[in-house]
C-alpha positions as a printed NumPy array, in Angstrom:
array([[  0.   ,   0.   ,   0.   ],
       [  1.293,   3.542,  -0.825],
       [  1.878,   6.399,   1.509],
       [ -0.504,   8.797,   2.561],
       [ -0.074,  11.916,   4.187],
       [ -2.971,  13.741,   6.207],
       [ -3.112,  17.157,   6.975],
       [ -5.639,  17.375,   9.458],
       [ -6.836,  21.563,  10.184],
       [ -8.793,  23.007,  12.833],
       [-11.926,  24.654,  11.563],
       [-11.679,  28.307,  11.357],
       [-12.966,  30.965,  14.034],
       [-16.645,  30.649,  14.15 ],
       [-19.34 ,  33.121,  15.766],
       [-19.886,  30.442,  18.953],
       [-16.198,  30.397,  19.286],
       [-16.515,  34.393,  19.677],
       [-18.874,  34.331,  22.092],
       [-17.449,  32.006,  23.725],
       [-20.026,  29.589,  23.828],
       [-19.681,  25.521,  23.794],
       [-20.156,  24.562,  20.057],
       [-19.895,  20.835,  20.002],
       [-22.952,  19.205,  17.947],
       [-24.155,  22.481,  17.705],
       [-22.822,  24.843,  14.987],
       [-22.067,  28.194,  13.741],
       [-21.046,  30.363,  10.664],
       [-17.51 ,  31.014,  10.435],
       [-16.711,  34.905,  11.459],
       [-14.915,  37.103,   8.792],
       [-11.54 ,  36.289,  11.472],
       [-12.699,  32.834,  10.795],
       [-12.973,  33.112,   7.002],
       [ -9.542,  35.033,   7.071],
       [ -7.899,  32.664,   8.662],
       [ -8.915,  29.931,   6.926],
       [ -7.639,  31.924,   3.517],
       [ -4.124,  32.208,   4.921],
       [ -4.395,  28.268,   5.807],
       [ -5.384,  27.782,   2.247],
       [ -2.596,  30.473,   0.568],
       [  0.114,  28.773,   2.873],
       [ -0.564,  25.407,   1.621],
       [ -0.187,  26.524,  -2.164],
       [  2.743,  23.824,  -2.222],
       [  0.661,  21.048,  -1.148],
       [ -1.306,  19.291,  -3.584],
       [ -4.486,  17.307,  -2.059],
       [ -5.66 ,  14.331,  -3.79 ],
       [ -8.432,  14.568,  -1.874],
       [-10.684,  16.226,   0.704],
       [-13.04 ,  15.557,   3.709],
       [-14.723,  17.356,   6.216],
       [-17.024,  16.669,   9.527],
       [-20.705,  16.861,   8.439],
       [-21.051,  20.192,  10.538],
       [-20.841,  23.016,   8.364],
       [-18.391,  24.732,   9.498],
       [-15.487,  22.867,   8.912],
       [-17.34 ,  22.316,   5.071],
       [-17.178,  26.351,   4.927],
       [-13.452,  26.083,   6.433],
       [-12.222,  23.315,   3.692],
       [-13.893,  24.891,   1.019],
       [-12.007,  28.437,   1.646],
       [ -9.021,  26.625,   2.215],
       [ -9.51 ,  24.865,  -1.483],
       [-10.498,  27.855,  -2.748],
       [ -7.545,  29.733,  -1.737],
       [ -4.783,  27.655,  -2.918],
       [ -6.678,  26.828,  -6.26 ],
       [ -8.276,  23.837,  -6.19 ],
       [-11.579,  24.828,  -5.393],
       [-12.878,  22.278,  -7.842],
       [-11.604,  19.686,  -5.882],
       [-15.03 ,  17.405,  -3.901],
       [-15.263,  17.473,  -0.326],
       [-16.486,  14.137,   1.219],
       [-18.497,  14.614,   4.648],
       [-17.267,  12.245,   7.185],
       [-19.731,  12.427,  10.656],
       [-17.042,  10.307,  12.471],
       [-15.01 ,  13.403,  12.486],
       [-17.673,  15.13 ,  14.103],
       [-17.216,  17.79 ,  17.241],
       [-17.2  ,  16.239,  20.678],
       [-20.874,  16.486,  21.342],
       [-21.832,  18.386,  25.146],
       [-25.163,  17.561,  26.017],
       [-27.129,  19.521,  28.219],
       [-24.027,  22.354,  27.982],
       [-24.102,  23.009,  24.521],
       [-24.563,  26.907,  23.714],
       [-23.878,  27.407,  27.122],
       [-21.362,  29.491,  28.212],
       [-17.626,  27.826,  27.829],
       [-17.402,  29.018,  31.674],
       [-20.38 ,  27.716,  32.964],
       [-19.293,  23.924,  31.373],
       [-15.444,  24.149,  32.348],
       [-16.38 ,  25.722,  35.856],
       [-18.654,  22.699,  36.92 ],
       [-16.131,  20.367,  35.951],
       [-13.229,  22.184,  37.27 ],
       [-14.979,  21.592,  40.655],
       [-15.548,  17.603,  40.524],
       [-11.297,  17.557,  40.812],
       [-11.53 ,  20.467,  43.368],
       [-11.03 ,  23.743,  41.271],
       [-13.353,  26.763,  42.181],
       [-12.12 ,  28.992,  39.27 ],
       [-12.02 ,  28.573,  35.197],
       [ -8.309,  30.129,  36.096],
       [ -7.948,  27.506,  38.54 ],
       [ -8.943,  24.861,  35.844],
       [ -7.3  ,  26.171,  33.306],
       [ -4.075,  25.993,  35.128],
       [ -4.358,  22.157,  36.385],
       [ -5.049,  21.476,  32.707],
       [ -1.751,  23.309,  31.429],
       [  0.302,  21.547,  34.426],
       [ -1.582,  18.461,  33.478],
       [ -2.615,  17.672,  36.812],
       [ -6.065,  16.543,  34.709],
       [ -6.99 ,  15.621,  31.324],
       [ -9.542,  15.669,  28.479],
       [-10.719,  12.592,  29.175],
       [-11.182,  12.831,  32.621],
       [-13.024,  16.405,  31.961],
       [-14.481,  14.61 ,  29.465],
       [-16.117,  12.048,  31.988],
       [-16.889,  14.44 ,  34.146],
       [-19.216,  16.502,  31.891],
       [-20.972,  13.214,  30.515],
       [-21.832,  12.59 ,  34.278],
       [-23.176,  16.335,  34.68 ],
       [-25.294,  15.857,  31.524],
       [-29.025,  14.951,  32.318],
       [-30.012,  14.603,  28.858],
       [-27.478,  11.613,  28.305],
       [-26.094,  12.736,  25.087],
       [-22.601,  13.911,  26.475],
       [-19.867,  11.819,  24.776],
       [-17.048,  10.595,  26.669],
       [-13.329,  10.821,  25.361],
       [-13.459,   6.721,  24.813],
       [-16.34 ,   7.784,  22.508],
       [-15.47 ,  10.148,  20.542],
       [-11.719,   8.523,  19.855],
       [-13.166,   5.141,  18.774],
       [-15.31 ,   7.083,  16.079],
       [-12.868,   9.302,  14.713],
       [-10.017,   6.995,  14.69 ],
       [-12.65 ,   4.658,  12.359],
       [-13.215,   7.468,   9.947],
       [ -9.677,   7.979,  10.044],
       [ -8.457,   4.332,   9.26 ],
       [-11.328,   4.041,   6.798],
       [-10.448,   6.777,   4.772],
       [ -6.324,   5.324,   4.945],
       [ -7.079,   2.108,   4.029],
       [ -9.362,   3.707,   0.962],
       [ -6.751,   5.886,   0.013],
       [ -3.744,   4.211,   0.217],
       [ -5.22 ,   1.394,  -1.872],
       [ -5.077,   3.46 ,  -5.06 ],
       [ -2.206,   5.387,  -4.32 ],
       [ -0.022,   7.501,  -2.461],
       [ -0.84 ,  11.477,  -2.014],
       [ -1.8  ,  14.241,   0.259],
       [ -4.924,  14.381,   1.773],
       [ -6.653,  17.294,   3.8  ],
       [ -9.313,  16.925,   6.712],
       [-10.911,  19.529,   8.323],
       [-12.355,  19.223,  11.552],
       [-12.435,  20.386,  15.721],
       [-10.521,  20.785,  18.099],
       [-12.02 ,  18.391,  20.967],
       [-12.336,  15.548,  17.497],
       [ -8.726,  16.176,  16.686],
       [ -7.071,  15.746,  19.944],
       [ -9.378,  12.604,  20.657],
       [ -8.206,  11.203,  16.985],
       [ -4.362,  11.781,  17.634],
       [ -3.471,  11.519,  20.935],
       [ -3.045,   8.09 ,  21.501],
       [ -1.365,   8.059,  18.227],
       [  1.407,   9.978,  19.555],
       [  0.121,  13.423,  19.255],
       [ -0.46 ,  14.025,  23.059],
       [  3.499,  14.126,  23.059],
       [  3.801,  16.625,  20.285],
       [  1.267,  19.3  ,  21.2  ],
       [  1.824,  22.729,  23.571],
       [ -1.146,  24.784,  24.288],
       [ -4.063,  24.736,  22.625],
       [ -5.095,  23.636,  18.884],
       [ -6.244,  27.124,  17.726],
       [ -8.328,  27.565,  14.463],
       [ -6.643,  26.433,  11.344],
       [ -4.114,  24.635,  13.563],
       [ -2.66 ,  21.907,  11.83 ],
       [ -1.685,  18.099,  12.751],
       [  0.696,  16.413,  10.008],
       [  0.086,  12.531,  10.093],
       [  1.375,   9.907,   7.948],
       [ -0.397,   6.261,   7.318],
       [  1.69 ,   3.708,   5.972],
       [  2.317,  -0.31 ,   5.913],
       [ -0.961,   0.002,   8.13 ],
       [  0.149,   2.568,  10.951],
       [ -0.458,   5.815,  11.734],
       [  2.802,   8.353,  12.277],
       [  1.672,  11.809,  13.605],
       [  4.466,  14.405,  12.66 ],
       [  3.091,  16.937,  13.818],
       [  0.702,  18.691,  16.041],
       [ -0.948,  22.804,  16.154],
       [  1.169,  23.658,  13.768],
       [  0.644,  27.695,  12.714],
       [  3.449,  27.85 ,   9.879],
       [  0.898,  27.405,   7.086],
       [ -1.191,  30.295,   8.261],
       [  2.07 ,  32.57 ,   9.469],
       [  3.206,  31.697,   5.426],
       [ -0.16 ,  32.674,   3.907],
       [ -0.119,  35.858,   5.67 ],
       [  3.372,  37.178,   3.676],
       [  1.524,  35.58 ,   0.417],
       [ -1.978,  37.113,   1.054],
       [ -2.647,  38.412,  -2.605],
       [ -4.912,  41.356,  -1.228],
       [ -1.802,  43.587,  -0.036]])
């Protein structure tokens, strides 16, 4: 089987993500930051020709890949919708505010602020999929996904799609999807070791699938965007 490389994107900035409101299931237009962004993505990757592209079925990561395509000239190109790579999906706590969800968790492991939280997280003292847990607990409408959850689906769209590929031959392929989706997909593939911070909007994670296994390269990485700044046609 042939090599295929994957270069999985973060959705661009979205009007939930501006208000600062959980957006799992639920969904949102992409903001003219978000639409920017996702131009640069696309004018930085002008280099990189995709064989192919997918996309979760929520429409803004179809809105992100599409500008992306657009911008780097092969907006001719289809874009297969794949719900496996879905957003996390937060129950009762979707729209809500990003506060209000974090908050309540932070205080099943004994944190009384978001800052509190928030700092535990970055000195890993707790993790996704313990937060994770925790909210699917809080969630009386028992539609919460747990990390377990979400990784098995997205790492089956993921394989899925490899297998597809890599049977016909080698190339590039580009996925665009979120940022809860992505970190369940890669971690345990390696990329828990490779990212620091946060997976912003048009982030992306570099992995390659070959002789059957997955190799993530890369995680949040920014250069594509930072390049299609200096290239943006419009100055």
């Amino acid at each position: 089987m042939s090599k295929i490389t994957f270069y999985v994107a973060r959705h661009g900035k979205t009007m939930m993500n501006t208000l600062d409101r959980v957006q799992g299931w639920c969904d949102s237009p992409l903001t003219n930051e978000g639409i920017t962004v996702a131009q640069y993505l696309g004018y930085g990757m002008d280099d990189v020709y995709f064989r192919s592209a997918y996309c979760s079925d929520l429409r803004r990561t179809r809105q992100t890949a599409q500008i992306v395509l657009d911008a780097k000239g092969q907006g001719d190109l289809p874009i297969t919708e794949i719900s496996g790579f879905r957003e996390v999906c937060f129950g009762k706590f979707e729209a809500d505010f990003n506060m209000t969800m974090w908050g309540e968790a932070g205080k099943r492991f004994g944190y009384n602020t978001l800052d509190e939280m928030s700092q535990a997280f970055a000195e890993k003292k707790v993790d996704f999929r313990a937060i994770l847990a925790a909210i699917k607990e809080m969630d009386t409408l028992d539609m919460a996904e747990s990390y377990e959850e979400a990784e098995t689906r997205s790492q089956e769209a993921l394989r899925e799609i490899a297998v597809k590929e890599s049977a016909v031959g080698g190339g590039n392929i580009l996925i665009i999807a979120h940022g809860m989706s992505i970190l369940t997909m890669l971690s345990s593939l390696g990329g828990r070791y490779l990212l620091h911070g946060t997976l912003e909007n048009a982030a992306v994670c570099k992995v390659v699938y070959e002789n059957g296994q997955f190799t993530v390269e890369s995680m949040g990485d920014l250069t594509y965007v930072e390049k299609g700044k200096k290239r943006d046609i419009r100055n």
